[in-house]
C-alpha positions in Angstrom: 97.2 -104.5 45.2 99.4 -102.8 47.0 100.6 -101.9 50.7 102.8 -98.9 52.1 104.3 -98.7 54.6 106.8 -96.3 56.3 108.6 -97.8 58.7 112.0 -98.3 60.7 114.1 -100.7 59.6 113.7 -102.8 63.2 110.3 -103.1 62.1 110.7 -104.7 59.0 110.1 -107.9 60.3 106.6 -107.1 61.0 105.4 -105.3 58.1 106.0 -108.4 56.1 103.5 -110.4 57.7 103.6 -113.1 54.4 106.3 -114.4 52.4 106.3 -114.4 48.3 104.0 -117.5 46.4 101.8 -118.2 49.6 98.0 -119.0 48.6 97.4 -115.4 48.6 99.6 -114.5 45.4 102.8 -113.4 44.9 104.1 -110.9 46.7 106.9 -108.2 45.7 108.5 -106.5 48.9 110.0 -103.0 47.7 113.0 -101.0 49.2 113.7 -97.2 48.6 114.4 -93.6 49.8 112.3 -91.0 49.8 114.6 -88.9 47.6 114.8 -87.6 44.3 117.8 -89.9 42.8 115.0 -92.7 43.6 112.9 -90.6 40.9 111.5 -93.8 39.1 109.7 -95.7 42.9 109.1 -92.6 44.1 106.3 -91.4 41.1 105.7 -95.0 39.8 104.8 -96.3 42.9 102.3 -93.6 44.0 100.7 -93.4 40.3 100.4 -97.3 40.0 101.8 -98.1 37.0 104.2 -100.5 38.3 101.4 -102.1 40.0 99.9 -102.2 36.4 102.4 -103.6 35.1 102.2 -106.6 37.3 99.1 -107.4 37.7 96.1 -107.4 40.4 97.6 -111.1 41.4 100.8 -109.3 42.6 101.0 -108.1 46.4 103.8 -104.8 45.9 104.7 -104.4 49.5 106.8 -100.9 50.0 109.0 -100.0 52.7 110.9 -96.3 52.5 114.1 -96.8 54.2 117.1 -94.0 55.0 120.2 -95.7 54.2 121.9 -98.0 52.2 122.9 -100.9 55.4 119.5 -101.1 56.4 118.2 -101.8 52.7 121.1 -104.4 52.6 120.1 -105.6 56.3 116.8 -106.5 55.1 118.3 -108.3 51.8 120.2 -110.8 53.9 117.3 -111.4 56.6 115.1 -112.4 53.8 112.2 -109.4 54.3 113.1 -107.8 50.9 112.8 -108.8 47.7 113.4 -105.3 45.3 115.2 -101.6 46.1 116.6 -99.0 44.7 119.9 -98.6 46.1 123.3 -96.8 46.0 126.6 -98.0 44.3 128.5 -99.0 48.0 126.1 -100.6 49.7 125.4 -103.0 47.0 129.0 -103.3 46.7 129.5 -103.9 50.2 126.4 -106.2 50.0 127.6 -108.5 47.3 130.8 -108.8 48.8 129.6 -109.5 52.1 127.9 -112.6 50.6 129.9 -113.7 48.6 128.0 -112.8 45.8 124.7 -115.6 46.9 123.0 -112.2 48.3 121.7 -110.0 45.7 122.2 -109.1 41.7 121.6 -105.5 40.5 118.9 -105.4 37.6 119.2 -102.1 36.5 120.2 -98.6 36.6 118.0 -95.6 38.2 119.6 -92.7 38.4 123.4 -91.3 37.1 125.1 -88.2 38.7 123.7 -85.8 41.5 126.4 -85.4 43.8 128.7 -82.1 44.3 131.5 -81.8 46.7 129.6 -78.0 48.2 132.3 -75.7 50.3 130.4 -72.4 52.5 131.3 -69.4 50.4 132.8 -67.8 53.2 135.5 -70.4 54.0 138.1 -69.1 51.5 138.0 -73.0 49.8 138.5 -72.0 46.0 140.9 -75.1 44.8 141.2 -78.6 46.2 144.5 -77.2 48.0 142.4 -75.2 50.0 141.1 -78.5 51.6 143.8 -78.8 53.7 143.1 -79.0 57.2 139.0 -78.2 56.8 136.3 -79.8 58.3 134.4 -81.7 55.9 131.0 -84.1 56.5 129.5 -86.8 54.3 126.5 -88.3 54.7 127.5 -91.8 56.3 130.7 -93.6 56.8 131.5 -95.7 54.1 128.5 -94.6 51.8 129.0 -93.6 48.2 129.9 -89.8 48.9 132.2 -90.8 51.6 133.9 -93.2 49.3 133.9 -90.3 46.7 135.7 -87.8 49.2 138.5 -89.8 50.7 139.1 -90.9 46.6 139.3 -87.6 45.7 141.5 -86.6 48.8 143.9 -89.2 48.0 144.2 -88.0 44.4 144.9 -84.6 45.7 147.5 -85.6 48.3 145.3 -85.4 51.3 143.9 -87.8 53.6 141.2 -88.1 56.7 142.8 -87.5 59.8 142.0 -90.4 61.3 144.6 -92.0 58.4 147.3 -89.9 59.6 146.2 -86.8 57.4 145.3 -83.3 57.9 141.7 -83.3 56.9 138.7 -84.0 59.1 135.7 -85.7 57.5 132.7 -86.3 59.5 130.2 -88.8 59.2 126.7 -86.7 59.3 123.1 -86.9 58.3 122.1 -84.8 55.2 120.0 -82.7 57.8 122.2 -81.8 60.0 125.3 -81.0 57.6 122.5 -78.3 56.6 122.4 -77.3 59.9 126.2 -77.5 60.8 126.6 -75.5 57.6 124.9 -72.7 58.6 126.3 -72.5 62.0 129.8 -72.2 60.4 130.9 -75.2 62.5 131.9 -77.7 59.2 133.6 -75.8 55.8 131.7 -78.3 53.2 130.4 -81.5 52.1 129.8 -84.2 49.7 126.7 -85.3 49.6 123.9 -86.1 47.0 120.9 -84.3 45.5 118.8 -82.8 46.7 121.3 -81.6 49.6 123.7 -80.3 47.5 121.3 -77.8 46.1 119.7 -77.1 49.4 123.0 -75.8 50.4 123.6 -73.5 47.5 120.2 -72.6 48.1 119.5 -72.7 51.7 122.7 -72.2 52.9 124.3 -69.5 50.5 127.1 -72.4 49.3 128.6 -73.0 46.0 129.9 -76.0 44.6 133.5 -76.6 44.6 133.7 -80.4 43.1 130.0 -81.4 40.6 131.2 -85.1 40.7 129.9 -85.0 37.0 133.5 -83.6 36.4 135.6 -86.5 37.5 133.9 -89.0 35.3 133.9 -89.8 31.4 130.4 -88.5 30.0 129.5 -87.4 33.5 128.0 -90.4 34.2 128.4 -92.3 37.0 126.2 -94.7 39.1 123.9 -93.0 42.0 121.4 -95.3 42.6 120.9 -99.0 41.1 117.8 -101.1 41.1 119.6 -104.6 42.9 117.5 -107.4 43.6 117.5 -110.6 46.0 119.0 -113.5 44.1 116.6 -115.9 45.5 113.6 -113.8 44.4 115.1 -113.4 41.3 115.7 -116.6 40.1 112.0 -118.0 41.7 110.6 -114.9 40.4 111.7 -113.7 36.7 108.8 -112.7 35.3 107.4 -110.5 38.1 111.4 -108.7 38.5 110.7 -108.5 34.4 107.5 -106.9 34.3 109.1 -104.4 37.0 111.3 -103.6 35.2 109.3 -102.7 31.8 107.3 -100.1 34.4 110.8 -99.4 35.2 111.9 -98.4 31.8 108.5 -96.8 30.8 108.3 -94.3 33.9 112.2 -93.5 33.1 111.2 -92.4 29.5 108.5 -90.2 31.3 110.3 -88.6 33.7 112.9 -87.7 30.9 109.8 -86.6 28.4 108.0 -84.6 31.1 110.2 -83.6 33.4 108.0 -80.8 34.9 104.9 -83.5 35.6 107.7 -85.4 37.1 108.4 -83.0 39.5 104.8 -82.2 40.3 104.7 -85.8 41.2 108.1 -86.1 43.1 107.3 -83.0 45.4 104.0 -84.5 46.4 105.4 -87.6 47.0 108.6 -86.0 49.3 106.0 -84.5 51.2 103.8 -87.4 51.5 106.8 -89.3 52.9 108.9 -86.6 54.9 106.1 -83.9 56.1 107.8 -81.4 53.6 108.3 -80.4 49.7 111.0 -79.5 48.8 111.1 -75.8 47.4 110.6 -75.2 43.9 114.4 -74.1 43.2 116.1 -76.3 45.0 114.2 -79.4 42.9 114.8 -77.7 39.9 118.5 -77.5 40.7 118.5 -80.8 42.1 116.9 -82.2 38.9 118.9 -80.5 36.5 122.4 -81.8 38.3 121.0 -85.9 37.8 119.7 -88.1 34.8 117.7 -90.7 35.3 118.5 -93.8 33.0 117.7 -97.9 33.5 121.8 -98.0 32.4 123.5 -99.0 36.0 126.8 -97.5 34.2 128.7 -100.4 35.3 132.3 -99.1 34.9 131.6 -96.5 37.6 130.7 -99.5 39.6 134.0 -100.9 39.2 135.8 -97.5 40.3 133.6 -97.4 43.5 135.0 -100.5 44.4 138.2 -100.2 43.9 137.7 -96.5 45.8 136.2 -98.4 48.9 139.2 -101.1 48.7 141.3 -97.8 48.9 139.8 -96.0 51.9 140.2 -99.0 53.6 136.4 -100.0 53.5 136.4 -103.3 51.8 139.2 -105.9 52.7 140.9 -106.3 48.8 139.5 -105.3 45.5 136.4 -107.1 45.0 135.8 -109.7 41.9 132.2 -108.0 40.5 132.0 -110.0 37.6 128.6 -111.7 38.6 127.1 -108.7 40.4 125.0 -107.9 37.0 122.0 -109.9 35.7 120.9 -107.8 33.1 119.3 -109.9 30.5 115.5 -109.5 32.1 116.5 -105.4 31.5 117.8 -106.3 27.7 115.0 -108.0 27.1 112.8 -105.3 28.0 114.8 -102.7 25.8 114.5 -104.9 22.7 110.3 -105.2 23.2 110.4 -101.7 22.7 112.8 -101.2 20.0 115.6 -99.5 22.7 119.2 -100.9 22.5 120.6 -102.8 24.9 122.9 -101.9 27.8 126.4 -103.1 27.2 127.3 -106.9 28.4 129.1 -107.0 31.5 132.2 -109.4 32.0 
């Protein structure tokens, strides 16, 4: 059985109306966005077969949330059990608690993000930053993190850290909209916006973050769950993530059902499909994988530390419980993700 909702995240407190093991079952509360990078939630959810996976006893609760805080928000009040979540916030998450909070499970979705410049701006090198006006999608989210990381590497830094570059803290739709009125020069930000500005917006990509990192893999979004839940709840957070792993595989086998299934699903949740380029752009820029890629994880952190976002360098080495994933991998004759320290 299962209930949707799509909600604010001051309402979260009302949609869950029961809490997990009362007398009417079990009951999995589930975080995400309505985005492509949350590929595997966003077609298993609406085709059931996580809900198969678990079992008619099992309540699977959804909430579609916008960013990363709120997802954490919810983690600490208690009112979530499951999401699919970016590499900061989890970070930020983790450390906030002292590591009691949450543990990340999984891996969803490596790469999709591209540092994207307007092609009339005259930005062809990372020199040519100097002095621009560049957004990101929140303050202290991934892409943020990513830009000030890569400013620093190239000499630069935010204004407001004595440097000549202006980054601005902006929703995904409205960098669209500040893009086209000529009033920011770029911006870092995940897919799909990064192709809806190449697409939309006549941009071109300056930075594919795919560049910066060995394989072009790094973490995008992670499947983190609460550590309470988790260790009342093993077998239900297993069986997730076998349905996990399984709509992973199909996504990767069929990947033009998959975006059949992720357009109708964007516009079930936001009003509006995406159009047909831009996903296949999007798409063809990200991978998902159950793999959280955890040495990525370990850069973010130390990035955030950097920017000034995180205090000092954060001891990770409990943020992973990944022998419930292992497990699964070995049932179906898959090797196992790497151990983490």
């Amino acid at each position: 059985m299962r209930i949707r909702k799509l909600l604010p995240a001051l309402l979260l407190v009302a949609a869950c109306d029961r809490a997990p093991g009362d007398d009417a079952g079990p009951l999995l509360r589930v975080g995400y966005f309505p985005n492509i990078t949350h590929a595997q939630a966003m077609v298993g959810i609406p085709r059931g077969d996580f809900q198969r996976a678990l079992g008619s006893r099992v309540t699977v609760q959804t909430t579609v949330f916008n960013a990363g805080p709120s997802v954490i928000e919810a983690i600490f009040a208690g009112h979530l059990d499951l999401a699919y979540i970016g590499p900061n916030p989890a970070i930020n998450g983790y450390v906030q608690s002292h590591g009691s909070a949450l543990r990340i499970v999984a891996g969803a979705t490596s790469a999709g993000a591209a540092l994207v410049v307007r092609s009339d701006a005259g930005i062809t090198s990372p020199a040519d930053l100097d002095g621009r006006r560049l957004a990101t999608p929140q303050l202290g989210n991934t892409q943020d993190v990513a830009l000030r990381a890569f400013l620093a590497a190239h000499g630069m830094a935010p204004r407001e850290n004595g440097g000549s570059v202006d980054v601005i803290p902006t929703p995904n739709p409205q960098i669209l909209d500040l893009v086209r009125m000529g009033r920011i020069d770029g911006a870092w930000v995940p897919e799909p916006w990064a192709s809806r500005l190449v697409v939309e917006a006549g941009c071109r990509v300056l930075i594919d973050e795919r560049d910066l990192w060995p394989q072009g893999d790094f973490v995008t979004t992670q499947v983190i769950v609460q550590r309470a839940y988790l260790d009342a709840h093993p077998d239900i957070v297993k069986a997730w993530l076998g349905a996990h792993v399984d709509v992973t595989r199909w996504l990767l086998a069929h990947p033009d059902e998959a975006l059949a299934v992720l357009n109708t699903e964007i516009e079930a949740l936001t009003g509006k499909q995406l159009a047909p380029d831009v996903l296949a752009m999007a798409w063809s820029n990200m991978r998902p994988t159950w793999d959280p890629v955890a040495p990525s994880l370990t850069a973010c952190a130390h990035a955030a530390h950097a920017a000034g976002f995180l205090a000092q360098t954060p001891d990770l080495s409990g943020i992973y419980a990944l022998d419930l994933l292992n497990d699964v991998l070995r049932e179906r004759g898959l090797p196992p993700v790497p151990a983490v320290e």
